[in-house]
Residue frames as a rotation matrix with the C-alpha (Angstrom) as fourth column:
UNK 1
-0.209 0.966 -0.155 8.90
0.691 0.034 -0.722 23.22
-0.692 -0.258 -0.675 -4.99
UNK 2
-0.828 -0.111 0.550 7.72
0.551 -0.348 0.759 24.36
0.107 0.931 0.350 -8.17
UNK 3
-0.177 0.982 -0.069 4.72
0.468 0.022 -0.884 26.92
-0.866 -0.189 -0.463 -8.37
UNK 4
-0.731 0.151 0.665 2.16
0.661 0.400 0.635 26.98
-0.170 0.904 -0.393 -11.31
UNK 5
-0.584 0.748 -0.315 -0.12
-0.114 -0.460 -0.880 29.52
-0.804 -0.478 0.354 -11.95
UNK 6
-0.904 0.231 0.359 -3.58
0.326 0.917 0.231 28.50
-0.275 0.326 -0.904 -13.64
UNK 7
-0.392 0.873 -0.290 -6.64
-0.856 -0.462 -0.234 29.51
-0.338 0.157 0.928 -15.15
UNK 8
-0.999 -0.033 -0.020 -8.79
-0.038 0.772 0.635 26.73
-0.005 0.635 -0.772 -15.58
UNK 9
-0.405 0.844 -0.351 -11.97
-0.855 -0.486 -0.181 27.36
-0.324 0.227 0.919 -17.58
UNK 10
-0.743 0.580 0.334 -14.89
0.606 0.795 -0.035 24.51
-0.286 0.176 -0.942 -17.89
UNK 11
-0.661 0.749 0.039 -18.33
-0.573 -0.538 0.619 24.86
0.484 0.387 0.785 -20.04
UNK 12
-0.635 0.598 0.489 -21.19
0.145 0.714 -0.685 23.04
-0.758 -0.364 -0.540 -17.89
UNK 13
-0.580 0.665 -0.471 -24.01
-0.717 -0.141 0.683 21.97
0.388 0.734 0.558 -20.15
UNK 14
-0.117 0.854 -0.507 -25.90
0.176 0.521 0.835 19.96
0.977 0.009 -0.212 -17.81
UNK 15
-0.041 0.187 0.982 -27.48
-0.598 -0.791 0.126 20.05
0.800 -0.582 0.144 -14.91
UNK 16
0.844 -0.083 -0.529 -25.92
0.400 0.756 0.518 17.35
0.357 -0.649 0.672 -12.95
UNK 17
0.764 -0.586 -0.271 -23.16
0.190 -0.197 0.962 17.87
-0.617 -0.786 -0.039 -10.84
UNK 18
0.765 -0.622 0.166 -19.85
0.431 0.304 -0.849 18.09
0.478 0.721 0.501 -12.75
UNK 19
0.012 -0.919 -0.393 -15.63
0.683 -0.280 0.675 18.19
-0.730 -0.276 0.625 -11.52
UNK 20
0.930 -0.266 0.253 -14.34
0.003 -0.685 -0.729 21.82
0.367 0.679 -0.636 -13.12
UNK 21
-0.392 -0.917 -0.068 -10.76
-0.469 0.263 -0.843 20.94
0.791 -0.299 -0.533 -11.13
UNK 22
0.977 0.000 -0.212 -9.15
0.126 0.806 0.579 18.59
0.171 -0.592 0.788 -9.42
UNK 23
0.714 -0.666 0.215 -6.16
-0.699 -0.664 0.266 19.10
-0.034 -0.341 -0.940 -7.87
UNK 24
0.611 -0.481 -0.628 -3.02
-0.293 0.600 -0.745 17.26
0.735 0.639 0.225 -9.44
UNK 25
0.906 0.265 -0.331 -1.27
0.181 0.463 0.868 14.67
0.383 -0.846 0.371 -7.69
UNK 26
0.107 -0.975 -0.194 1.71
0.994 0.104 0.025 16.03
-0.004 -0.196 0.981 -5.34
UNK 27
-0.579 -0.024 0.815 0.08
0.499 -0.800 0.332 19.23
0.644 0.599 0.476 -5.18
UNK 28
-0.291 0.698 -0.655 -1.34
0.776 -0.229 -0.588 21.73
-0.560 -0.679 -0.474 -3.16
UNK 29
-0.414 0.341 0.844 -3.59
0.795 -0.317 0.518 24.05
0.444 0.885 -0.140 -4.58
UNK 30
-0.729 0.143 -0.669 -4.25
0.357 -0.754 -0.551 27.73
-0.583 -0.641 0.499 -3.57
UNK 31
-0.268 0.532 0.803 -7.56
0.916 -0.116 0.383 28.62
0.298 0.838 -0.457 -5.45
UNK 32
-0.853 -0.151 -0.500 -8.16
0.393 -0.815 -0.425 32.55
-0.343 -0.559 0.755 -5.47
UNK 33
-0.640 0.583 -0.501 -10.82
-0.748 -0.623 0.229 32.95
-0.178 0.521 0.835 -7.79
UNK 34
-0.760 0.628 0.167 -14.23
0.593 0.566 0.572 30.83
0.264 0.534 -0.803 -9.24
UNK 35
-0.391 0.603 -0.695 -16.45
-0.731 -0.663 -0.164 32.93
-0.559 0.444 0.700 -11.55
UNK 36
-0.595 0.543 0.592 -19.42
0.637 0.769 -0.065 31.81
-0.491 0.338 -0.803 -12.85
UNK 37
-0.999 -0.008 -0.042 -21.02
-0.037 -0.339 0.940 32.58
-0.021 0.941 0.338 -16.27
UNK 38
-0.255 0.760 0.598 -24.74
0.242 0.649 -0.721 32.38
-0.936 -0.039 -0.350 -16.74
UNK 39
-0.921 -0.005 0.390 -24.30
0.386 0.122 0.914 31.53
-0.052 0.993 -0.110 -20.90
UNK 40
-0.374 0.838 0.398 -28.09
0.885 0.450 -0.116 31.25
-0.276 0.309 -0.910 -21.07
UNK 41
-0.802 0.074 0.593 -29.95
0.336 -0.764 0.550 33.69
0.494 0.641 0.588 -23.23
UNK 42
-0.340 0.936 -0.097 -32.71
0.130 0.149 0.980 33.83
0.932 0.320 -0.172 -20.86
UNK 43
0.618 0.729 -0.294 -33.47
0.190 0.224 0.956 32.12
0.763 -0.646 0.000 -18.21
UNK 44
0.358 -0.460 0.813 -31.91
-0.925 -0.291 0.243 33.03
0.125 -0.839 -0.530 -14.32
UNK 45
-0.106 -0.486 -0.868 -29.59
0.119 0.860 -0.496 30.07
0.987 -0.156 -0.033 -12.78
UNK 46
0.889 -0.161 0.429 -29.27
-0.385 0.246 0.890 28.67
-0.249 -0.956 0.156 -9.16
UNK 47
0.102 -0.932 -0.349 -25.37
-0.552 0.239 -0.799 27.77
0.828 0.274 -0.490 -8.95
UNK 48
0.983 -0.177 -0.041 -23.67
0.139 0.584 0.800 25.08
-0.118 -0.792 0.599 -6.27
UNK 49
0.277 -0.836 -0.473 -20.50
-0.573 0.252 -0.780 24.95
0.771 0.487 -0.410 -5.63
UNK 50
0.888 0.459 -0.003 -19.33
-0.421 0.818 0.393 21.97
0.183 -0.348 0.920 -3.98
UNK 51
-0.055 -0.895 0.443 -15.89
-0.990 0.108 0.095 20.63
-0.133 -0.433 -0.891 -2.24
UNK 52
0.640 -0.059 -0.766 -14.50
-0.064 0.989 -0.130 17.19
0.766 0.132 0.630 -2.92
UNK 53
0.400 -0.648 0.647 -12.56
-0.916 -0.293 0.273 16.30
0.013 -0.703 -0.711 0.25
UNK 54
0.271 -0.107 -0.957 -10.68
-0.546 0.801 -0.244 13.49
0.793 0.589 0.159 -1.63
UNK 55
-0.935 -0.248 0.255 -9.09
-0.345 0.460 -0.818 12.15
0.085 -0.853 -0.516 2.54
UNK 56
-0.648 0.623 0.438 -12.28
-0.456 0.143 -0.878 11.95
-0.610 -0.769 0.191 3.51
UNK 57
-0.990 0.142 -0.004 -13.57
0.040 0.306 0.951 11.01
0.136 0.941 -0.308 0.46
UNK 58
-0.424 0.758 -0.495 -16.64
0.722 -0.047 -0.690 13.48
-0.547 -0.650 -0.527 1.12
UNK 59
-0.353 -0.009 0.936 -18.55
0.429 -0.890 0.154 16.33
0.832 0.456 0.317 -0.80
UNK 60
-0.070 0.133 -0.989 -19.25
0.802 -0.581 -0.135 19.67
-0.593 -0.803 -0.066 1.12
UNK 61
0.663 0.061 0.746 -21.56
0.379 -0.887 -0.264 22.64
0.646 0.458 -0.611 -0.34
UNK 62
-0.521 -0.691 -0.500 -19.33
0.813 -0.580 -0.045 25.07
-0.259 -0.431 0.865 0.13
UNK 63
-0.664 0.322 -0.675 -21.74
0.139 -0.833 -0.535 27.84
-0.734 -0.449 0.509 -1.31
UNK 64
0.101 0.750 0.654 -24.70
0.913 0.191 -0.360 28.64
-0.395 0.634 -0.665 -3.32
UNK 65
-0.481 0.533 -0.696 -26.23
-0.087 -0.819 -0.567 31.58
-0.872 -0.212 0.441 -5.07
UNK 66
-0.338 0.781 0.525 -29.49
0.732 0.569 -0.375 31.81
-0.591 0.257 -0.764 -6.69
UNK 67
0.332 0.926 -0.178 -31.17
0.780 -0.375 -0.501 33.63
-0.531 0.027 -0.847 -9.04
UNK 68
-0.335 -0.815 -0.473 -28.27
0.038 -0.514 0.857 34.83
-0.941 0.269 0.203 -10.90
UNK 69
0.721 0.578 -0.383 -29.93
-0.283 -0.258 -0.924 36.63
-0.633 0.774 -0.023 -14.33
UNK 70
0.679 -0.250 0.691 -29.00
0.661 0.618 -0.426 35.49
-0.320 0.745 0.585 -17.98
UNK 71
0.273 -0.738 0.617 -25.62
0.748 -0.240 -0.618 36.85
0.605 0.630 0.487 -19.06
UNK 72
0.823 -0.137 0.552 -24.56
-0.486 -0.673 0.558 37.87
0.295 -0.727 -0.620 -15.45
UNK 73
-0.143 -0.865 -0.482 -21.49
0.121 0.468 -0.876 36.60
0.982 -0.183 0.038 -13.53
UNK 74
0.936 0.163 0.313 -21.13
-0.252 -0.311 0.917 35.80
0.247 -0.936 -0.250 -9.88
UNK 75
-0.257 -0.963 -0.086 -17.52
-0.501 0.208 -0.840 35.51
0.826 -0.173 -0.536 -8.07
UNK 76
0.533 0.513 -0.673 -17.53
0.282 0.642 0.713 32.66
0.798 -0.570 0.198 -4.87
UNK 77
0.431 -0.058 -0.901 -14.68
0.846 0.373 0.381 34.39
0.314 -0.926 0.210 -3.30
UNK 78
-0.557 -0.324 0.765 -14.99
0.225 -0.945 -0.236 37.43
0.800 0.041 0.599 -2.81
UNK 79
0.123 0.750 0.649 -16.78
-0.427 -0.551 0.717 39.72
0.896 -0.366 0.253 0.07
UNK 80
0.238 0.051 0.970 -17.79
-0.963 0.142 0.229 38.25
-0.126 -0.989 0.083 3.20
UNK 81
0.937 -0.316 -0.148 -16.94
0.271 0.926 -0.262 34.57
0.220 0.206 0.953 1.49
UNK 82
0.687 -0.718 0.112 -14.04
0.370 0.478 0.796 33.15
-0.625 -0.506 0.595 2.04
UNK 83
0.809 -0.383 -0.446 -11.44
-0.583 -0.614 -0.532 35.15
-0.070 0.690 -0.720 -0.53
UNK 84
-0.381 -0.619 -0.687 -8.74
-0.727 0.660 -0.191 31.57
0.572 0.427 -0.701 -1.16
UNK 85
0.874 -0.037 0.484 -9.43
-0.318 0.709 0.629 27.82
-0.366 -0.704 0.608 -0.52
UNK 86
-0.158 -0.899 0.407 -6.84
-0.892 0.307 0.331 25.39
-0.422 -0.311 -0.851 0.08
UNK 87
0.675 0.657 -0.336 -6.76
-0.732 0.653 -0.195 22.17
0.092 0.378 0.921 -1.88
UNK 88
-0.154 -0.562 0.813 -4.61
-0.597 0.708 0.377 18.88
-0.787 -0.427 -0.445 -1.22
UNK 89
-0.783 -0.606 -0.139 -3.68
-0.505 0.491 0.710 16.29
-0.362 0.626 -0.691 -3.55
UNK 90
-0.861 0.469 -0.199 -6.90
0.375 0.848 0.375 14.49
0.345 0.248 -0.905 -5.47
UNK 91
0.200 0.895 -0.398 -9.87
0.532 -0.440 -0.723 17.20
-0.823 -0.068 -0.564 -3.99
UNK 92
-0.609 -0.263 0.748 -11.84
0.790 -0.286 0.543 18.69
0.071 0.921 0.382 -6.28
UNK 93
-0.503 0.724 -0.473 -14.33
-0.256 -0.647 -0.718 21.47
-0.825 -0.241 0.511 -7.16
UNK 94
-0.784 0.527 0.328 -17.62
0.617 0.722 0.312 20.72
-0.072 0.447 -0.891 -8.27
UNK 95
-0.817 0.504 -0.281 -20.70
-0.373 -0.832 -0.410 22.81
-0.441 -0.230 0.868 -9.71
UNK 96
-0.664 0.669 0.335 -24.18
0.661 0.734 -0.157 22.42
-0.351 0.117 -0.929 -10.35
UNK 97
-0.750 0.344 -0.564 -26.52
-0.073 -0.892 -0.446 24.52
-0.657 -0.293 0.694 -11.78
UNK 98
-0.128 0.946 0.299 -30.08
0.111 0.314 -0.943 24.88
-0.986 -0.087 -0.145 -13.15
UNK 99
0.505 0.499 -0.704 -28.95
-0.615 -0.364 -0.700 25.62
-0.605 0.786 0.123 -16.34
UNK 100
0.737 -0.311 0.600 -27.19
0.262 0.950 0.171 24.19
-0.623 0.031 0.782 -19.24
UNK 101
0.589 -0.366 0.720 -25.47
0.340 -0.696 -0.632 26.98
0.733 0.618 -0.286 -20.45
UNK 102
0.936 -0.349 0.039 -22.39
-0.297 -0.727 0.619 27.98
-0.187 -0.591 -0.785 -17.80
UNK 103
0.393 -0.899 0.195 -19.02
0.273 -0.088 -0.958 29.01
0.878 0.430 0.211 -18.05
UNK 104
0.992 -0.082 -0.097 -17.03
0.113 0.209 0.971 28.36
-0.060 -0.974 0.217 -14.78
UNK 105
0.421 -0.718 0.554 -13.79
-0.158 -0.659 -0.735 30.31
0.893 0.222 -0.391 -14.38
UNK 106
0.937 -0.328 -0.116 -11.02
0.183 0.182 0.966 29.31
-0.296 -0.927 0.231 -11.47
UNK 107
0.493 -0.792 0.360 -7.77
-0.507 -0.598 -0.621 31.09
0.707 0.123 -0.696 -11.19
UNK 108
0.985 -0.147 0.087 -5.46
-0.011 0.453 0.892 28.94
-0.170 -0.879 0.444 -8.84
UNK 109
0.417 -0.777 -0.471 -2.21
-0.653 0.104 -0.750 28.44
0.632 0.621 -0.464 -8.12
UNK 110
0.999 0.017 -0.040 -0.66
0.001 0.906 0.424 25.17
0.043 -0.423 0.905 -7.67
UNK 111
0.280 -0.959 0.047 2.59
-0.941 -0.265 0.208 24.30
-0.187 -0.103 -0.977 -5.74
UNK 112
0.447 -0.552 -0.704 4.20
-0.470 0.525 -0.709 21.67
0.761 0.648 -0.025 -6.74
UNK 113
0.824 -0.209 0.527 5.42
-0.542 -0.018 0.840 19.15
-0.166 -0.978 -0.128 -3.48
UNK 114
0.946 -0.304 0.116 8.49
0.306 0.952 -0.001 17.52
-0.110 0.036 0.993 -4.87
């Protein structure tokens, strides 16, 4: 059992959903971190973030936060959030957000089941 540690950085530029990981197959995944950028010179963002539960083949917000000002950062797990999720072979994480300008920061480490 092999374990990997990861940084895996995604640029969103639209404001449709979009996968920023997916957990690789034979793998469990211990995410500790996802930081979000708001690129935009301007304008404030509304962020999703958004569980793929690839068994169930279901999404699930897992958490918002609004109103996050241009060229700020929020962290999803930190504080009273949840502070690691657990991922399983083929779920992912998904974000959404009102802008088209974010940078989307997860820190994970992945074990390796073989």
């Amino acid at each position: 059992m092999a374990n990997t540690y990861k940084n895996s950085i995604s640029v969103v530029s639209t404001t449709n959903i979009q996968t920023v990981y997916t957990c690789p197959a034979e793998t469990v995944a211990l995410v500790k971190s996802v930081a979000a950028y708001n690129a935009h010179a301007s304008a404030a963002a509304d962020w999703t973030l958004t569980l793929y539960d690839a068994s169930a083949t279901s999404n699930v917000i897992y958490a918002k936060a609004g109103s996050n000002a241009a060229a700020a950062k929020v962290e999803f797990l930190e504080g009273d959030s949840s502070t690691l999720l657990v991922l399983e072979e083929s779920d992912a994480l998904k974000f959404t957000t009102t802008v088209t300008s974010a940078n989307i920061s997860i820190s994970v480490l992945q074990q390796d089941r073989t």
